[in-house]
Each structure stands twice: as C-alpha cells, then as structure tokens.
C-alpha positions in Angstrom: -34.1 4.1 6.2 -32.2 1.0 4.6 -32.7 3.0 1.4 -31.3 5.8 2.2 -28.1 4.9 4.0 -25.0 5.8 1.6 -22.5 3.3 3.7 -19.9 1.2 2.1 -19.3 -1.1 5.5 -22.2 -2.4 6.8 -22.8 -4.8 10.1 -24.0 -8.4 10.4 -27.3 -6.6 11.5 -27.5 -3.8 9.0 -26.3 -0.9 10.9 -23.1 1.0 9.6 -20.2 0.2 10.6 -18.0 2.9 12.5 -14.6 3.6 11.8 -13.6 2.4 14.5 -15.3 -0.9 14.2 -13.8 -1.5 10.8 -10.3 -0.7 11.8 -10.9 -3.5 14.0 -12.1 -6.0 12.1 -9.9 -5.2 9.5 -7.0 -6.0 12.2 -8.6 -8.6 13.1 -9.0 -10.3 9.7 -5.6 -9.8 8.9 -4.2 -10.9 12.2 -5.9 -14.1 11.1 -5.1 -14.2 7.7 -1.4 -12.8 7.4 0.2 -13.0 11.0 -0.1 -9.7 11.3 -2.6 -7.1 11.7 -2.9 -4.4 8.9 -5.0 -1.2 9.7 -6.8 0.5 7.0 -4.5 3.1 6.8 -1.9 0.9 5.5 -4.3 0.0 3.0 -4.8 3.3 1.7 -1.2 3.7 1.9 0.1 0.9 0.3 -2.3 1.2 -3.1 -1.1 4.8 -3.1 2.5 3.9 -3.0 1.6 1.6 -6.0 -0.6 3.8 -8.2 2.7 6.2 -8.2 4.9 3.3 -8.9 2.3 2.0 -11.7 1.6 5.7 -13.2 4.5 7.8 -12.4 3.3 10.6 -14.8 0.0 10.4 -13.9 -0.5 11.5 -10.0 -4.1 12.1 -11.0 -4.9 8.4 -10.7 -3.6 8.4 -6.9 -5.7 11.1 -6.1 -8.6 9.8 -7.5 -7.7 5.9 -6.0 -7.6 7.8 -2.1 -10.1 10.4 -3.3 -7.8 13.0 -2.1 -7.6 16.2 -3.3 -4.0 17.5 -1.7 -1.6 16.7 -4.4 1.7 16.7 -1.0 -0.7 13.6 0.2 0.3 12.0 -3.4 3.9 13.7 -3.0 4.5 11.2 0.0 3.7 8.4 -1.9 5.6 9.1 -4.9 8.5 9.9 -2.8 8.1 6.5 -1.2 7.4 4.8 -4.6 10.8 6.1 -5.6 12.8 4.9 -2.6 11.4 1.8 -3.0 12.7 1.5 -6.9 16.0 2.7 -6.3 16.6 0.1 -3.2 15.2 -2.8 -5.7 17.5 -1.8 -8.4 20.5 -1.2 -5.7 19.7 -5.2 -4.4 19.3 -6.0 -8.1 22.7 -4.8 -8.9 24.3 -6.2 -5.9 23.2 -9.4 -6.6 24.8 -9.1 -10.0 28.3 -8.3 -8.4 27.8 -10.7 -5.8 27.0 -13.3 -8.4 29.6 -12.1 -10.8 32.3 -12.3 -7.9 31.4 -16.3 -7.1 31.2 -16.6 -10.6 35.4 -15.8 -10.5 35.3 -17.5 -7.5 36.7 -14.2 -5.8 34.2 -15.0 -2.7 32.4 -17.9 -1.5 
C-alpha cells in the first residue's frame, strides 16, 4: 500500500516514520549539526514566532504555517515575537548610549 500511504516522513525502508522516531532523528541531526539538539517542537515554534514578526497583521499566515486552528496558539507567538522586538530595539538603543558615552569619552 506504497500508494496509499499519506506520510510526509518516511524510513530508510519505506515504513512511516513515528513521532517519536522523528523527534529523534531530528535531535540527532541537529546534535550533529548545531551542537545542540533541537526537537521539532522548537521548529514549529520558532517559524511561528517568525511568521508573527514577518506578518504582524496578518495572524492568518501563522495559522496556516502550524496548520493550527486556535488563534491563543498564534497569541503565544505573537506575544513572543513582540518581546523579542522590544529587547532588540532596547540593546539597539543601549548600544547607541554606550557608544555615544565613549564617543565623549565619559566611559571606557
């Protein structure tokens, strides 16, 4: 029943991959790759975080990126895109002052 199977993740011998297996390998890969392992949650969360950063006014494209349908699951990622805007422009700005100050050579 190769032709009827509707998986996305499928094994070196054609069988579907369970979740479990794929978290794994997806640790595993990343382990490899990065140093650290990153689960497929964090994933899902992280292009979420960015589809509200990259289309504030438009939540609709978060949903349909995590094919979610519980507009509180987008909420948490918006809220999350906006923390992480306001702490780059906070670091942004005290950067400025920081540089400003050595500028006037007020600190080191």
């Amino acid at each position: 029943g190769a032709e009827t199977e509707d998986h996305v993740w499928i094994s070196e011998d054609g069988l579907p991959l369970s979740r479990h297996t794929l978290s794994l390998r997806a640790r595993d890969h990343t382990m490899r790759a990065f140093g650290v392992a990153i689960s497929p949650h964090r994933f899902r969360d992280a292009a979420g975080t960015t589809a509200t950063i990259e289309f504030p006014t438009n939540l609709r494209t978060a949903l349909a990126l995590l094919g979610d349908r519980d507009p509180r699951t987008i909420q948490h990622h918006y809220d999350q895109a906006n923390s992480l805007v306001a702490s780059q422009k906070l670091i942004k700005s005290m950067d400025a002052t920081r540089t400003e100050l050595r500028a006037k050579g007020l600190i080191p």
